[in-house]
py3Dmol code that shows the C-alpha trace and the ligand (Angstrom):
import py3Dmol

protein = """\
ATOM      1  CA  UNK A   1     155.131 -87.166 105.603  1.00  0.00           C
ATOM      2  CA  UNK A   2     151.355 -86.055 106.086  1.00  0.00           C
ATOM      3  CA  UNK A   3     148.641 -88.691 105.344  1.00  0.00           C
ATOM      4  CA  UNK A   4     145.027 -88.935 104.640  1.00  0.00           C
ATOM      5  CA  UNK A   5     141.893 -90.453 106.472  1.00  0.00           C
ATOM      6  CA  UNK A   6     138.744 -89.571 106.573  1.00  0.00           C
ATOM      7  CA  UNK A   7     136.030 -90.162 109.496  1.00  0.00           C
ATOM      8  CA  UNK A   8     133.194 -92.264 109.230  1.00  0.00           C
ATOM      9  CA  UNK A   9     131.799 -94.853 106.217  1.00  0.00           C
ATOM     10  CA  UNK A  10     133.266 -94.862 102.637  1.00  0.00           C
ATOM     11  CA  UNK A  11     132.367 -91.574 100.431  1.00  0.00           C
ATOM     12  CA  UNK A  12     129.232 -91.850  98.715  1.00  0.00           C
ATOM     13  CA  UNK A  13     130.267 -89.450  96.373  1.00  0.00           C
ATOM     14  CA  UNK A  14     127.559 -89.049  94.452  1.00  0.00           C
ATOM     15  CA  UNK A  15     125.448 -87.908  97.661  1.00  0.00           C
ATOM     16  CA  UNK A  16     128.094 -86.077  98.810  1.00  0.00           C
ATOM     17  CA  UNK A  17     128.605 -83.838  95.473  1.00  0.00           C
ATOM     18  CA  UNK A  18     124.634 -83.698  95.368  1.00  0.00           C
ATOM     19  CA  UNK A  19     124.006 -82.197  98.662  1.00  0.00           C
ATOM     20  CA  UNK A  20     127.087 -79.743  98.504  1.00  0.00           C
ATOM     21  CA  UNK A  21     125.778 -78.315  95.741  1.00  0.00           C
ATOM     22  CA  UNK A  22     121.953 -77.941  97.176  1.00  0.00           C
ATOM     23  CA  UNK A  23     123.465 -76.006  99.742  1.00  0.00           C
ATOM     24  CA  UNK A  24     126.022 -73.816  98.002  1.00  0.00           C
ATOM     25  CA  UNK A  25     128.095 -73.256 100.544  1.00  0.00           C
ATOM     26  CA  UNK A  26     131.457 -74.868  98.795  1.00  0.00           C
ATOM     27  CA  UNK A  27     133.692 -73.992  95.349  1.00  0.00           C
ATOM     28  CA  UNK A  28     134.345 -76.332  93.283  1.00  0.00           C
ATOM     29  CA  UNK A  29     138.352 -76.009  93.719  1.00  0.00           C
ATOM     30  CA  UNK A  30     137.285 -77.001  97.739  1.00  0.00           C
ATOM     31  CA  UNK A  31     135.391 -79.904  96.400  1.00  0.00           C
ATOM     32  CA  UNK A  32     138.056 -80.605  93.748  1.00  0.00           C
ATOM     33  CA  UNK A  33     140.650 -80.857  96.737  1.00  0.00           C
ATOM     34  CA  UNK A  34     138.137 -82.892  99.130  1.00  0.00           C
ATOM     35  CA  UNK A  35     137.798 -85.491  96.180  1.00  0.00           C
ATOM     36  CA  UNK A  36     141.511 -85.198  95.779  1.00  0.00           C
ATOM     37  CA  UNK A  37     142.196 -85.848  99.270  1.00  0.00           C
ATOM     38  CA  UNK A  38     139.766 -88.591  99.615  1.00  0.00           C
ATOM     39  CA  UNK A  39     141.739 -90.342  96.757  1.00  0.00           C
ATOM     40  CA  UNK A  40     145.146 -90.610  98.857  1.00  0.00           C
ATOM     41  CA  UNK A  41     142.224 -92.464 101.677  1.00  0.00           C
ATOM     42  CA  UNK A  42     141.344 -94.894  98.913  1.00  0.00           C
ATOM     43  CA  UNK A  43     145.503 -94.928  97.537  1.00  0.00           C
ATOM     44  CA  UNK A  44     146.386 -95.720 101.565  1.00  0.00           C
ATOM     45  CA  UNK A  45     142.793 -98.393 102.390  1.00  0.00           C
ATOM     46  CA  UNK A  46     144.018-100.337  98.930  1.00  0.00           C
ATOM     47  CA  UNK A  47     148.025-100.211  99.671  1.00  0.00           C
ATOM     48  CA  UNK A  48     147.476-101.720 103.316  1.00  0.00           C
ATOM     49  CA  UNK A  49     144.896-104.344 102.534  1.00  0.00           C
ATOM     50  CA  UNK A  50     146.324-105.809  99.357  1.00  0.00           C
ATOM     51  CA  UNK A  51     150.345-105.136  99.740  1.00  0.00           C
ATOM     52  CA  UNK A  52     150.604-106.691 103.198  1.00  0.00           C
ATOM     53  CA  UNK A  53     154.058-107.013 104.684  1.00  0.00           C
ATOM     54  CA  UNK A  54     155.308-105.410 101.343  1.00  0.00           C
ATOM     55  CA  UNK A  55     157.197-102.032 100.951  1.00  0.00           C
ATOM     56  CA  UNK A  56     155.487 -99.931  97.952  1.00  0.00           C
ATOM     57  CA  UNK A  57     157.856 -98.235  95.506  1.00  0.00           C
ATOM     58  CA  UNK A  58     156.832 -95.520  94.713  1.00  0.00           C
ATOM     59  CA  UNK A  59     156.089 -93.969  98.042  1.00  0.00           C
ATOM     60  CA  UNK A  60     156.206 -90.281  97.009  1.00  0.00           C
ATOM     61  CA  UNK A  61     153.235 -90.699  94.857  1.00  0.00           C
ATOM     62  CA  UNK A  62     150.869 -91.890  97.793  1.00  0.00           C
ATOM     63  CA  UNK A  63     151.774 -88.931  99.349  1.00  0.00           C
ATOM     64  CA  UNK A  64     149.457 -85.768 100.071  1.00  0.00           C
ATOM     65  CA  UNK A  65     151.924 -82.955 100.129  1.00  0.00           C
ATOM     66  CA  UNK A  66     151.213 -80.003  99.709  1.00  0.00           C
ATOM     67  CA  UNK A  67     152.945 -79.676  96.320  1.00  0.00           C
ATOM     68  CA  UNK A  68     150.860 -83.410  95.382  1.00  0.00           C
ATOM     69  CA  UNK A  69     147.847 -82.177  95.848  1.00  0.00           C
ATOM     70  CA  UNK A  70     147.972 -79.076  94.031  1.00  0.00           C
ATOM     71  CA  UNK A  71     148.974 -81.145  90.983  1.00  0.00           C
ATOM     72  CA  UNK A  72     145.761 -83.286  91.474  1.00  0.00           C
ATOM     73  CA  UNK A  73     143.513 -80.449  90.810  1.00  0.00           C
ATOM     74  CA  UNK A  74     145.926 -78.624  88.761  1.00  0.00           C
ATOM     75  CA  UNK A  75     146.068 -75.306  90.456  1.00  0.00           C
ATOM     76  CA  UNK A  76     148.874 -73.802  92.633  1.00  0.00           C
ATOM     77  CA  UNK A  77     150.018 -74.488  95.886  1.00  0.00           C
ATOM     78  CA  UNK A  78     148.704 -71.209  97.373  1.00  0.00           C
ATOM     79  CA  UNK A  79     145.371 -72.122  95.988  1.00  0.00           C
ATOM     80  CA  UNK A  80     145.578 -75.321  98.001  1.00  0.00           C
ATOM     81  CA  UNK A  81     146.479 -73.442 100.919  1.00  0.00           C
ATOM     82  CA  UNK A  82     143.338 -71.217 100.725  1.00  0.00           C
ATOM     83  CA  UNK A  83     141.020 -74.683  99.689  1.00  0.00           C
ATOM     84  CA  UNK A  84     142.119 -76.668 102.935  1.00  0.00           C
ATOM     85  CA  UNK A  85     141.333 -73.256 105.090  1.00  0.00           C
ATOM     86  CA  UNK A  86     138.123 -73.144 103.503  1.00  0.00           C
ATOM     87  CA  UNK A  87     137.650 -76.800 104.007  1.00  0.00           C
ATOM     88  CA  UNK A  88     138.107 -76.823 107.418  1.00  0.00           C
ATOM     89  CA  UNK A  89     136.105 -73.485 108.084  1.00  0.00           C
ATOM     90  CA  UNK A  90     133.207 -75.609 106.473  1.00  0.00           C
ATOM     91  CA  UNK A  91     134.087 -78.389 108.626  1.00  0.00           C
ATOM     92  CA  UNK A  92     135.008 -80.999 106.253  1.00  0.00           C
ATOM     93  CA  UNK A  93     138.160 -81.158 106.840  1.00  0.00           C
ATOM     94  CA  UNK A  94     140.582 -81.180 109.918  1.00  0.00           C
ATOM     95  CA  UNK A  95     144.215 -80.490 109.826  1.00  0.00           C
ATOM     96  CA  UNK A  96     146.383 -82.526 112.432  1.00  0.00           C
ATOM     97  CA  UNK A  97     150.277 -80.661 112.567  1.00  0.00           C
ATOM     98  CA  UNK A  98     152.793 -81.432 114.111  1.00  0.00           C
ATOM     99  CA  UNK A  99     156.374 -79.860 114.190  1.00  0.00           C
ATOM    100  CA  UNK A 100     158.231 -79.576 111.511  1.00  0.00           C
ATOM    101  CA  UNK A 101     161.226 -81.899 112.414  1.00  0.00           C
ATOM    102  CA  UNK A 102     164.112 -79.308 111.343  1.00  0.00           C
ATOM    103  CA  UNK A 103     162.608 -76.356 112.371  1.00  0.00           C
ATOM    104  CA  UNK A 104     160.548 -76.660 115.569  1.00  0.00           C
ATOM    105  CA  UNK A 105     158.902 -73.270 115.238  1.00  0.00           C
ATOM    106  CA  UNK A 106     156.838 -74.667 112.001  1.00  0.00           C
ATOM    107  CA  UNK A 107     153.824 -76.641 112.446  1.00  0.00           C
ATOM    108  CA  UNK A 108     153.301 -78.608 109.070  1.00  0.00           C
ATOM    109  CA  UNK A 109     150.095 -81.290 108.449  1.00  0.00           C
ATOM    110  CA  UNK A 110     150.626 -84.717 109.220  1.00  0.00           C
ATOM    111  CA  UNK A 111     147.057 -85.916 108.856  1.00  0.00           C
ATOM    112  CA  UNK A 112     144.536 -84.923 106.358  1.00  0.00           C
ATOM    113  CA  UNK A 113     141.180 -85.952 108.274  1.00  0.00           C
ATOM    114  CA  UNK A 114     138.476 -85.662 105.667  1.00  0.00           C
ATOM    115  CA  UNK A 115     135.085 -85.313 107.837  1.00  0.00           C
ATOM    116  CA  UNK A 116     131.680 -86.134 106.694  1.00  0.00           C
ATOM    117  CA  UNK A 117     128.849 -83.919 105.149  1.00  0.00           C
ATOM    118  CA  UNK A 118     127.230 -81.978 107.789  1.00  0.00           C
ATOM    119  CA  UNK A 119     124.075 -79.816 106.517  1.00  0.00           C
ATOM    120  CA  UNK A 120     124.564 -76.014 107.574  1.00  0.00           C
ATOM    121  CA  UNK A 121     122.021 -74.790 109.319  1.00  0.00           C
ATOM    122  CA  UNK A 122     119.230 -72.981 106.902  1.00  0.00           C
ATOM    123  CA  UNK A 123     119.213 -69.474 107.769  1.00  0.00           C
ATOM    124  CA  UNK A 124     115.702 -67.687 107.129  1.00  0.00           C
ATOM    125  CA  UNK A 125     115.827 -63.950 105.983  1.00  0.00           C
ATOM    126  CA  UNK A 126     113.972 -61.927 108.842  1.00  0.00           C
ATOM    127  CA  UNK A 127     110.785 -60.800 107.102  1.00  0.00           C
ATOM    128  CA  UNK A 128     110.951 -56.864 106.330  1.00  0.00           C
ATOM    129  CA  UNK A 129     107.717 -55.008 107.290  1.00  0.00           C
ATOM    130  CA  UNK A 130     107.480 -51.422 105.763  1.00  0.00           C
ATOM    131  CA  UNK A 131     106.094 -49.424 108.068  1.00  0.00           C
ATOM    132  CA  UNK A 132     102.673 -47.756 107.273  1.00  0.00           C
ATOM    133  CA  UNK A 133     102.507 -44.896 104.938  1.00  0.00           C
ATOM    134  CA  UNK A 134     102.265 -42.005 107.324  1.00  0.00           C
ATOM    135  CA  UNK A 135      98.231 -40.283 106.610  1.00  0.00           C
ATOM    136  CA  UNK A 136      97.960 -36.901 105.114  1.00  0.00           C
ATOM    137  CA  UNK A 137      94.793 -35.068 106.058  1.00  0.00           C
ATOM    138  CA  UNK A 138      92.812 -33.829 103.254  1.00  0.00           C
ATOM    139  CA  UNK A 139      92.228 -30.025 103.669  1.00  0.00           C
ATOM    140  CA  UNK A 140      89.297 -28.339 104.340  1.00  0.00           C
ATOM    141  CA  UNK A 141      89.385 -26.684 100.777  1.00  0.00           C
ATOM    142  CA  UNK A 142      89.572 -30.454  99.150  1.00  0.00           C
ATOM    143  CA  UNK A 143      86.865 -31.514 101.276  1.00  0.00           C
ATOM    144  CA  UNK A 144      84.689 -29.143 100.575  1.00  0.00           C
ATOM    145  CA  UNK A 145      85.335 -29.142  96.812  1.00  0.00           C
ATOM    146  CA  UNK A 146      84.725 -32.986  96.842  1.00  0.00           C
ATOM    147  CA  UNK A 147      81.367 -32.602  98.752  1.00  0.00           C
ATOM    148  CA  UNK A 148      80.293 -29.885  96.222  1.00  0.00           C
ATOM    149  CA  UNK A 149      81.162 -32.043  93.357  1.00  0.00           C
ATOM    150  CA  UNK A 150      78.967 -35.082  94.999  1.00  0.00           C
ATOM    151  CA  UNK A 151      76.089 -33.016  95.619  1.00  0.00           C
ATOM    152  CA  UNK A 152      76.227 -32.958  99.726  1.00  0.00           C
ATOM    153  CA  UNK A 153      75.217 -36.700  99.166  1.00  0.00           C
ATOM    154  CA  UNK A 154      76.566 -40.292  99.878  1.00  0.00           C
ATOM    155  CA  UNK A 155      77.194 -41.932  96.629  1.00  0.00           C
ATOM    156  CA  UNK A 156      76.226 -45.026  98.563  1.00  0.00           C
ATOM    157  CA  UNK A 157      72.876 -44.279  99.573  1.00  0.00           C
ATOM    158  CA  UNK A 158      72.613 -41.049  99.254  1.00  0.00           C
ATOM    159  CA  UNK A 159      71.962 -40.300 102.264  1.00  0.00           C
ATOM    160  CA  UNK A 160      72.616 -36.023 102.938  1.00  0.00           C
ATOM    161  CA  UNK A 161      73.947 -36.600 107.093  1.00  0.00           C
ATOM    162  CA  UNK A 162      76.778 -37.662 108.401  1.00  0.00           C
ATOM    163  CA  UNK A 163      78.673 -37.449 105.429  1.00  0.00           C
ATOM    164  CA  UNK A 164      82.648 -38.472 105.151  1.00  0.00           C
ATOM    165  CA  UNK A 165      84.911 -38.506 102.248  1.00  0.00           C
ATOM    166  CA  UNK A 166      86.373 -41.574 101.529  1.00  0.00           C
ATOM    167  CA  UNK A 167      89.650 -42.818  99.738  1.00  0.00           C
ATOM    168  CA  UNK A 168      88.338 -44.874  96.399  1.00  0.00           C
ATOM    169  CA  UNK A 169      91.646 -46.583  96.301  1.00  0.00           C
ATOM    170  CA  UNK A 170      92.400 -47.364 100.357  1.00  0.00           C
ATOM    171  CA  UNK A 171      95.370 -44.987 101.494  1.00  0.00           C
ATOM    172  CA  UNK A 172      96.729 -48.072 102.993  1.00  0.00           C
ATOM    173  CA  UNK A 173      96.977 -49.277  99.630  1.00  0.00           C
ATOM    174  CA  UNK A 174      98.823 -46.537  97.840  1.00  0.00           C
ATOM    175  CA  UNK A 175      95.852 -44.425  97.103  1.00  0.00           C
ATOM    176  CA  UNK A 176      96.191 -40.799  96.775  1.00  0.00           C
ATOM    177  CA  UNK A 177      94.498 -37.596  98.255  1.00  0.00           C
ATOM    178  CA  UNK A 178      93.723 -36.210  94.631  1.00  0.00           C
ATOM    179  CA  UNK A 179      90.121 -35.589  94.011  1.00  0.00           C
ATOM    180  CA  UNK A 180      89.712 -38.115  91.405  1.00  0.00           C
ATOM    181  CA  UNK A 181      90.273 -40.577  94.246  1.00  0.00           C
ATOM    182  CA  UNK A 182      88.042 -39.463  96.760  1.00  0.00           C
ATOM    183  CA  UNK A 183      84.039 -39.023  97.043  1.00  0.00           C
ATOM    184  CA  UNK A 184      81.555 -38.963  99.695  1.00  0.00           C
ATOM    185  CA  UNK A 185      80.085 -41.631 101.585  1.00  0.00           C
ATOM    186  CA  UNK A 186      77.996 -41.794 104.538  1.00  0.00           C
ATOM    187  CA  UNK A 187      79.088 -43.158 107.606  1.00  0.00           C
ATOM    188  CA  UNK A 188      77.550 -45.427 107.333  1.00  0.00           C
ATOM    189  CA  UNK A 189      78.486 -47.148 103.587  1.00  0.00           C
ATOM    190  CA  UNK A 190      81.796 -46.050 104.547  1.00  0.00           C
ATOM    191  CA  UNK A 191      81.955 -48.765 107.227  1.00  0.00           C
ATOM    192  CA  UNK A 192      80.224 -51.516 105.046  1.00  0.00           C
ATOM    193  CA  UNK A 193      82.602 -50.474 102.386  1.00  0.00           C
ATOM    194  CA  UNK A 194      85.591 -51.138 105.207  1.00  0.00           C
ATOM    195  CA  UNK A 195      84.298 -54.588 105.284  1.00  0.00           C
ATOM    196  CA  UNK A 196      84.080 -55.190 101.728  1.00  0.00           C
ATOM    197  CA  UNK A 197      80.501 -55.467 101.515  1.00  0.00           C
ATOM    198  CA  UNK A 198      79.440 -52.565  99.894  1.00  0.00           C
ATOM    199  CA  UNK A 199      78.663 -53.799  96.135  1.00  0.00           C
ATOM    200  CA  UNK A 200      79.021 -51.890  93.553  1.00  0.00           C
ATOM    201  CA  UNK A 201      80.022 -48.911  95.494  1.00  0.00           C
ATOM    202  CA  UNK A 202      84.229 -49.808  95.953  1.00  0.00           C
ATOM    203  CA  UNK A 203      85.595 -48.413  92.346  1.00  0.00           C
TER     204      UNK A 203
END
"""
ligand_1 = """\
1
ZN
Zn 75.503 -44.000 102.414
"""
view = py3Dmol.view(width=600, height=400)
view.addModel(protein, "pdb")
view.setStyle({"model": 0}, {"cartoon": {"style": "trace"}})
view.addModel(ligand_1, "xyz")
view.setStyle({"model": 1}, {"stick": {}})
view.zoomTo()
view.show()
């Protein structure tokens, strides 16, 4: 007949139930059948240190089988099958079999070893950097239809040499090549402007 224990101090159940579900990593019908399990511990601690030397009656009741313990949390037996699995994959849980004593080629529990609440690991999503938003020249055509519109002058300064056309809205920032988003600047406003101190310039 399989039995229960659990390692380590009494279940704080409360603390138990609250961190489980911070870290989401259990069902409830796994944490129905831990709690389940844990109460054949409690059944088994009371039995042995109140009924000393005495022979309980109902024995079958005390008993975690299988079939017991799907009653407890009212679901089938299959269900518990797939709850202890999951159990033990989480680590709460560890199965001891042994042999089943009529058929030696079955290995059936005999020890339901409820484990403590170990935190999993936290696992941080890898940050996703888009790559940059390949450049596409403006053509000569555009260019020179922008510097006609500006009047061959920086709208900076207005400065006539050394004139480049500029992105408005940054390319880098999802601005466009259309016309409406570029004008001429200077060299030299265009670098201020890179470093953001070109007032009243940056649209
Ligand atoms: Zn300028």
């Amino acid at each position: 007949m399989p039995y229960a224990t659990r390692r380590g101090d009494r279940l704080d159940w409360v603390r138990f139930d609250f961190e489980l579900a911070r870290d989401g990593s259990i069902e409830p019908t796994d944490k129905a059948l831990y709690a389940a399990i844990s109460s054949f511990v409690d059944a088994e601690t009371r039995r042995s240190s109140n009924d000393v030397g005495t022979v309980a009656n109902d024995v079958s009741e005390d008993v975690p089988t299988r079939q017991r313990l799907a009653e407890c949390i009212g679901k089938s037996v299959s269900t518990v099958d797939r709850c202890i699995k999951s159990l033990e994959q989480r680590g709460l849980l560890k199965v001891h079999r042994r042999r089943h004593p009529d058929n030696p080629k079955v290995f059936v529990p005999s020890e339901y070893e409820l484990l403590p609440y170990q935190p999993q690991p936290r696992v941080v999503p890898a940050v996703i950097v888009p790559p940059p938003r390949k450049r596409v020249p403006i053509s000569e055509a555009k260019r020179a239809r922008v510097l006609t519109r500006d009047g061959h002058s920086c709208r900076g300064c207005g400065a006539n040499e050394d004139l480049t056309i500029d992105h408005i809205k940054h390319w880098s920032r999802g601005g466009s090549n259309a016309d409406d988003n570029l004008r001429v600047l200077c060299r030299s406003c265009n670098s201020k402007r890179s470093d953001g101190s070109l007032d009243g310039v940056d649209a």
